[in-house]
MARPASE-111673 format. One line per 10 residues: number of its first residue (from 1); their letters; for each residue x, z, y of C-alpha. Coordinates in pm, 1 decimal. Layout:
# MARPASE-111673
NUM> a> X/Z/Y ~ ... $
***
This chain:
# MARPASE-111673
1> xxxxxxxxxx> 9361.9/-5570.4/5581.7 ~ 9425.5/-5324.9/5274.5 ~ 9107.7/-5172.6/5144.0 ~ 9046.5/-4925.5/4859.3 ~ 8925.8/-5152.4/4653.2 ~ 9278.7/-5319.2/4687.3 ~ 9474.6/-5030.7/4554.6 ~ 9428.3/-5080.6/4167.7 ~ 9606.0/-5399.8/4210.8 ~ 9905.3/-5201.0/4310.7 $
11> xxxxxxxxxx> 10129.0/-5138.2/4043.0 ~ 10208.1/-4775.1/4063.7 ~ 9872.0/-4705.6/4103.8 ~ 9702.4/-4921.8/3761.1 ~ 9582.3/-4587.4/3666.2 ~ 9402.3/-4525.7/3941.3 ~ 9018.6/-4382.6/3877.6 ~ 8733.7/-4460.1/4115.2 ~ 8527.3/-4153.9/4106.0 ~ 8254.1/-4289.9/4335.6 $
21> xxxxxxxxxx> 8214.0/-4604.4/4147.9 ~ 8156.4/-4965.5/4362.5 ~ 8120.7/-4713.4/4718.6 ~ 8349.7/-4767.9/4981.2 ~ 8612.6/-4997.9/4806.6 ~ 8521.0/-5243.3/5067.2 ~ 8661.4/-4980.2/5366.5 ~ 9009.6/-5089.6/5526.0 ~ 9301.4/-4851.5/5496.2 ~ 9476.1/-4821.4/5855.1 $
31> xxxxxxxxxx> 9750.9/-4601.7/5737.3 ~ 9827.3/-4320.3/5470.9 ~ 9765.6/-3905.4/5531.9 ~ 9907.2/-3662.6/5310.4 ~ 9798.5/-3313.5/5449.5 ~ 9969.7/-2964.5/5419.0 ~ 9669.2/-2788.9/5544.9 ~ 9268.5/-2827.7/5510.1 ~ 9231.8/-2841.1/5900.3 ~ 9288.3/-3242.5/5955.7 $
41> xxxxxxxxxx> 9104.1/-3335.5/6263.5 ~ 9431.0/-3316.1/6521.9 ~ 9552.1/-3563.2/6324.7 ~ 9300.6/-3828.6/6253.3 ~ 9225.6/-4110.2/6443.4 ~ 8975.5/-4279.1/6160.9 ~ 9039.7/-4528.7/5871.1 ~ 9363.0/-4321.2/5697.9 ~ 9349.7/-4316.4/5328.9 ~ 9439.1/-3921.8/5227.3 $
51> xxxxxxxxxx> 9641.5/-3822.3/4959.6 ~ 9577.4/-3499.9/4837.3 ~ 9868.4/-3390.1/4657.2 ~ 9982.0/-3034.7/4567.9 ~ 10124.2/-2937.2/4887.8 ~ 9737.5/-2856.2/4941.8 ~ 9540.5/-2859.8/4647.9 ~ 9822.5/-2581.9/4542.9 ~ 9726.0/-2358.9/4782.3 ~ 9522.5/-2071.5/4703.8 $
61> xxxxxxxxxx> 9236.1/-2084.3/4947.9 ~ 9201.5/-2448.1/4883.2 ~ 8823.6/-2609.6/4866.2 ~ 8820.2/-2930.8/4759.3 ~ 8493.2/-3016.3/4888.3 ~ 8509.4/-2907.9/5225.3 ~ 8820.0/-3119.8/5316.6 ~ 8669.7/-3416.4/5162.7 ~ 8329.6/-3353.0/5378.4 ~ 8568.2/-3323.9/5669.9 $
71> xxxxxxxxxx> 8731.4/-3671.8/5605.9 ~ 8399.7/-3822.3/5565.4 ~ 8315.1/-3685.5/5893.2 ~ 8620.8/-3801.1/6016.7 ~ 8582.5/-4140.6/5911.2 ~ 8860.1/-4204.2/5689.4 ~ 8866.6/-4509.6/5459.8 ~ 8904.2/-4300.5/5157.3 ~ 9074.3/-4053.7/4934.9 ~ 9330.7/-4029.6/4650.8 $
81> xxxxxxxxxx> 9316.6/-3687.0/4459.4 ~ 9657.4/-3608.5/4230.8 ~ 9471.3/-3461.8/3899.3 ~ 9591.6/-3238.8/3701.7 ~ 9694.5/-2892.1/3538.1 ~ 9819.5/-2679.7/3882.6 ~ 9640.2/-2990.8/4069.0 ~ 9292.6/-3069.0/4160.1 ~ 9069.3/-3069.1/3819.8 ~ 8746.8/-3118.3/3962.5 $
91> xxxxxxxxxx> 8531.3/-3279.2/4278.5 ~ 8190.2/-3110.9/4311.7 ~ 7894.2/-3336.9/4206.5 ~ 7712.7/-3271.3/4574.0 ~ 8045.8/-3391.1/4753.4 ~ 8054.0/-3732.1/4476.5 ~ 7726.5/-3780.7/4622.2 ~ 7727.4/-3718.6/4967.0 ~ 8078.0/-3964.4/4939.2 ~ 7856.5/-4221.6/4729.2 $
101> xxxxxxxxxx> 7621.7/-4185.0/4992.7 ~ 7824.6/-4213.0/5292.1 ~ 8025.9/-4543.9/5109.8 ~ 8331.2/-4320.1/5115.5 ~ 8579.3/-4369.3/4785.8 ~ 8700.5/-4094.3/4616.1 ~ 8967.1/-4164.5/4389.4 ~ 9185.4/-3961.4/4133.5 ~ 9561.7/-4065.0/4038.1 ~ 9760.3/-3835.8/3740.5 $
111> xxxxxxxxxx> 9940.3/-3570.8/3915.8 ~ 10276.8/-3736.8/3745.5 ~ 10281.4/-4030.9/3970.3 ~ 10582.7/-3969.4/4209.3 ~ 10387.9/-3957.1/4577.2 ~ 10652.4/-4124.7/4748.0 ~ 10589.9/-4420.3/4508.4 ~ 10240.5/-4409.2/4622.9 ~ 10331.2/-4348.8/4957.7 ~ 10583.8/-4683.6/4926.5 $
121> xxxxxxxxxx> 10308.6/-4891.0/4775.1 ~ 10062.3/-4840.0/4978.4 ~ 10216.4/-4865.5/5374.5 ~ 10411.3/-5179.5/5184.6 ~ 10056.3/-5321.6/5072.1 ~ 9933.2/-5218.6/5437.1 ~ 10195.5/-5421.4/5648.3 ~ 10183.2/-5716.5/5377.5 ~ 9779.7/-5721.2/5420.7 ~ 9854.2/-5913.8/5757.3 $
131> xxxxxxxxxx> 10096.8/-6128.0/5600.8 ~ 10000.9/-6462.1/5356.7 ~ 10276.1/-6382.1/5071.3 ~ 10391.5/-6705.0/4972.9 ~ 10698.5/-6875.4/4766.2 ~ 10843.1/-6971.8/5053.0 ~ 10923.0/-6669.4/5247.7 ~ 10890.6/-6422.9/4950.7 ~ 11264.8/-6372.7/4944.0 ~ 11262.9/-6350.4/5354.5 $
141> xxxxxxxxxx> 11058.2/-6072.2/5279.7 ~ 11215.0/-5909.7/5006.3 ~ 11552.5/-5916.8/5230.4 ~ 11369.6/-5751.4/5501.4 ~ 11278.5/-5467.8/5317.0 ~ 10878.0/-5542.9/5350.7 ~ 10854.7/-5592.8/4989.2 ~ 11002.9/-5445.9/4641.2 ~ 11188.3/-5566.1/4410.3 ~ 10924.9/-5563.2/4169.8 $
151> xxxxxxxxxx> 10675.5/-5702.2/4401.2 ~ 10902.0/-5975.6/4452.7 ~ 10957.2/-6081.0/4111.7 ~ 10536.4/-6011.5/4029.1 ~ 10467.8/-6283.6/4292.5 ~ 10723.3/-6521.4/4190.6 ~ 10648.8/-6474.4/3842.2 ~ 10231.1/-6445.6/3835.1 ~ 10139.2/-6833.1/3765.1 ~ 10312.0/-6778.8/3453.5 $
161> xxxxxxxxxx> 10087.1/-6499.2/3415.5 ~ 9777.7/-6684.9/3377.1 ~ 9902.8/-6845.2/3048.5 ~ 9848.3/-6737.8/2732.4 ~ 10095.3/-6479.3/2609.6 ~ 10274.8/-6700.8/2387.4 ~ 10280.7/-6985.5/2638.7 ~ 10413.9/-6725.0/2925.3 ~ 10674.5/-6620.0/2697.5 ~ 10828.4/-6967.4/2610.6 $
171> xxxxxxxxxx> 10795.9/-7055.1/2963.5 ~ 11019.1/-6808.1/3086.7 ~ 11225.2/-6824.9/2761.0 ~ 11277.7/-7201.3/2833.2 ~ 11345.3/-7158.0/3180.4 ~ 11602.5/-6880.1/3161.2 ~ 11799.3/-7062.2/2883.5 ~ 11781.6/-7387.9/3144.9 ~ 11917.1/-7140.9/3417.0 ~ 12197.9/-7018.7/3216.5 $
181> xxxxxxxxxx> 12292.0/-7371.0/3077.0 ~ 12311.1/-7417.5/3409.6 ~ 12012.6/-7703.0/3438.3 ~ 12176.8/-7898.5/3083.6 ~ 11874.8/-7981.6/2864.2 ~ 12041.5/-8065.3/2605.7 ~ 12254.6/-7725.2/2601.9 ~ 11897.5/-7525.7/2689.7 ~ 11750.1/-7692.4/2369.6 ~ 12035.4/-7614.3/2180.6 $
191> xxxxxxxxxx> 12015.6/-7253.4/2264.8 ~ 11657.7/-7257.4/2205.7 ~ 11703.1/-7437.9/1845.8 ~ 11385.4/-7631.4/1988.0 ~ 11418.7/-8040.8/2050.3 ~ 11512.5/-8147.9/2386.9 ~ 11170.1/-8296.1/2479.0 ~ 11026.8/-7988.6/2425.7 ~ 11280.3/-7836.3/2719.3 ~ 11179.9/-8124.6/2951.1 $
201> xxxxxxxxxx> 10794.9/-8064.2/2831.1 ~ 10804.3/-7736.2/2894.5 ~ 10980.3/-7703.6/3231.6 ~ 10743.5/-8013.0/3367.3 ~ 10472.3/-7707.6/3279.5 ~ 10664.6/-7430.7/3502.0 ~ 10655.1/-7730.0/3775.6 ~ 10309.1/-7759.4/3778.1 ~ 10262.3/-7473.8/3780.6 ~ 10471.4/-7370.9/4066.5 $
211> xxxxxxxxxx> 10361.5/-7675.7/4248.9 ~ 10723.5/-7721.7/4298.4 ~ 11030.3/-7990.6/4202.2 ~ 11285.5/-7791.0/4000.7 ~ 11526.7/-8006.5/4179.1 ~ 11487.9/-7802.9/4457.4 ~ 11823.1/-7551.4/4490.5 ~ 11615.6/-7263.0/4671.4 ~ 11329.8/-7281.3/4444.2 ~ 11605.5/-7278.3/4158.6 $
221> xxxxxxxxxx> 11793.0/-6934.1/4344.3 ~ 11391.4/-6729.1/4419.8 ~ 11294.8/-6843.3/4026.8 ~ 11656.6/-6679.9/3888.5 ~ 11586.1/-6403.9/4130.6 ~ 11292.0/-6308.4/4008.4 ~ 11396.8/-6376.8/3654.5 ~ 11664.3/-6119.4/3673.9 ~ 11460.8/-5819.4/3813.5 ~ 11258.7/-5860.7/3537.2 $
231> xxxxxxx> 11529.7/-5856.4/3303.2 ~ 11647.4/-5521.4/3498.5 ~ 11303.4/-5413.4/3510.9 ~ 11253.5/-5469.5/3106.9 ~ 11575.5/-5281.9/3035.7 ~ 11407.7/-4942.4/3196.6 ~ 11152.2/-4968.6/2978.4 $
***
């Protein structure tokens, strides 16, 4: 189960603020509400995480604190407030402690994070919560819509992660010159102006890593994958 405490590991949402500090991070998120109007109770049936964007907080009769009373009432898991100029710019310090107090999270998100990126990551993160990710039916889910593109090649690609920069970097150097050598060593050293042994070294690290045999043709097809929507992914940058 998804809980708000899960959210900052989301990419779209890294700069995500907890305004109530450790409270309510630990409450699961049954599905996502974005309300048009401050009168929510005909459509809450408890545990939605609300997104207060600026179809509401827009509005000129709109009071922060009295919808977020309402959803602690209501018994929602949590909600995300879009901040901003022409957004919400402040929570009042009695409804940050009445939320603190009632283990309900309150969290603020820049206004210029698209919403229907949040809206993505989050019912993605949701359905995956009940689902053990895993290398082997990563791309199963990726071609089943379930899961991103990015998300995809952040799995795949997270042991290498762990390493220190320089290591990560001549990992996946090393292993995309193997790819496109098409597994030669020799011709992947070459490339690399590094000595052969090195290669071999080096990919017996992405193995253990993995836990995997490079040997294996599917493992070979999710790693070049995932290689390649990074290299898309870079190129936006």
């Amino acid at each position: 189960m998804l809980t708000c405490g899960d959210l900052r590991n989301l990419p779209v949402l890294q700069k995500i603020k907890y305004l109530t500090g450790s409270s309510g991070l630990a409450n699961p998120i049954r599905w996502i509400f974005v309300p048009e109007m401050e009168d929510i109770a005909p459509w809450i049936h408890g545990g939605e995480l609300m997104i207060i964007s600026g179809a509401l907080s827009q509005r000129k009769d709109f009071r922060p604190g009295q919808v977020l009373m309402e959803a602690m009432r209501l018994k929602m898991a949590g909600a995300v407030l879009m901040v901003g100029d022409s957004y919400i710019q402040k929570v009042p310090r009695d409804v940050i402690t009445r939320a603190m107090e009632q283990d309900f999270a309150i969290m603020a998100i820049p206004w210029n994070v698209p919403l229907v990126d949040i809206q993505e990551a989050v019912a993605r993160a949701i359905v995956m919560s009940d689902a053990k990710l895993t290398l082997d039916n990563a791309l199963d889910l990726l071609l089943q819509g379930k899961i991103s593109a990015r998300e995809y090649a952040g799995f795949v690609l997270a042991p290498f992660l762990a390493q220190e920069e320089r290591d990560y970097s001549s990992l996946l150097d090393t292993l995309e010159s193997y790819f496109a050598c098409n597994g030669n060593t020799l011709k992947a050293a070459e490339l690399l102006f590094i000595h052969r042994n090195t290669v071999k070294y080096r990919l017996g690290q992405v193995e253990a890593l993995l836990g995997c045999s490079l040997e294996n043709a599917g493992i070979r097809l999710k790693l070049q994958l995932a290689l390649y929507i990074r290299s898309m992914e870079k190129g936006k940058c």
